[in-house]
Every structure is written in structure tokens, then in C-alpha cells.
C-alpha distance (Angstrom), angle and dihedral (degrees) to the residues before:
residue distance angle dihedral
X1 . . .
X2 3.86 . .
X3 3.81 100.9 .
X4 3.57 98.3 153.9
X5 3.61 94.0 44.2
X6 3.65 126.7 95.2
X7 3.59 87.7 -122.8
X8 3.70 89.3 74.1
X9 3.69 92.5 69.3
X10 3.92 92.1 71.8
X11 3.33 123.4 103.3
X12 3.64 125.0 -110.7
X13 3.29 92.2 -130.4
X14 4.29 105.1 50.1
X15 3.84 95.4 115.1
X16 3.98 87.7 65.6
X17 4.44 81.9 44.7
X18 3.59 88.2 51.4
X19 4.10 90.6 55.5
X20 3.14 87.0 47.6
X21 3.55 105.9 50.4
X22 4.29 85.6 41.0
X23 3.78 94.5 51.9
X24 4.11 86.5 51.4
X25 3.74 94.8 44.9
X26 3.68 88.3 56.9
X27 3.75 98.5 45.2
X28 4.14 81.4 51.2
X29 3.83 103.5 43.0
X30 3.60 106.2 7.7
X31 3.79 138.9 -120.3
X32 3.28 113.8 -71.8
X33 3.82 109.9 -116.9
X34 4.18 103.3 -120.9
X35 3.71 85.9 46.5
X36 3.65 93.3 49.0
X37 4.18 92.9 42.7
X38 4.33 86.9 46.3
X39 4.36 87.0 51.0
X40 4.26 91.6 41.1
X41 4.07 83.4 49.3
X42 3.78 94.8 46.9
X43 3.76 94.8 42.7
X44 3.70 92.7 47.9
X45 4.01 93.0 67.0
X46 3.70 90.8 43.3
X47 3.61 94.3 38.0
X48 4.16 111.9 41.8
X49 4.08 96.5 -159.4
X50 3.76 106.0 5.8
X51 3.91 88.2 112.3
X52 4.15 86.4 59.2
X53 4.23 77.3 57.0
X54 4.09 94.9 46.2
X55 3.64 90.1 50.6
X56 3.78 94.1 45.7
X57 3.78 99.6 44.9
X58 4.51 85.8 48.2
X59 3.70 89.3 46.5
X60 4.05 85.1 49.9
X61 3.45 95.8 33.0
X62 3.58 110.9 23.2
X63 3.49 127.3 -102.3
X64 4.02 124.9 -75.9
């Protein structure tokens, strides 16, 4: 364990911090559109029919 380390000091818990903090950036400043088009792409072979659910939430919603 790295006790005397500076590492030591982070929480256990920063990779749920760091979704955090991403999810508000993007709500802030956006997503920027080839990093957006790369994650729909991605999701859409993992996830048959969640781009049917983007484009309904945006057109709810409004787009991101």
C-alpha cells in the first residue's frame, strides 16, 4: 500500500467523481460532436436500439 505517497490521499471512490464531474462538463460545454458520433457508433453494437432512445430523449429534451 502507498501510505506515504501522495497517492494515498485519493479517494476510493474518484472514478464515480470523475463521472460526475464528465457528465457536468458536458451538460456545461457540450460533447464534442466526433466524440459523441465514435460513443453513438460503439453503443449501437453493444446496444441494438439505444440510438432509437438517444434520438427520442434529444427530440424530448433537446439535443446535447
Amino acid at each position: 500500500m502507498l501510505t506515504d505517497s501522495p497517492l494515498s490521499q485519493i479517494p476510493r471512490d474518484a472514478d464515480t467523481l470523475a463521472a460526475i464531474t464528465g457528465s457536468t462538463s458536458q451538460v456545461l460545454r457540450g460533447l464534442p460532436n466526433p466524440i459523441r458520433e465514435q460513443s453513438l457508433a460503439i453503443s449501437a453494437r453493444c446496444y441494438p436500439g439505444l440510438e432509437r432512445a438517444v434520438a427520442e430523449f434529444e427530440a424530448r429534451f433537446g439535443g446535447f
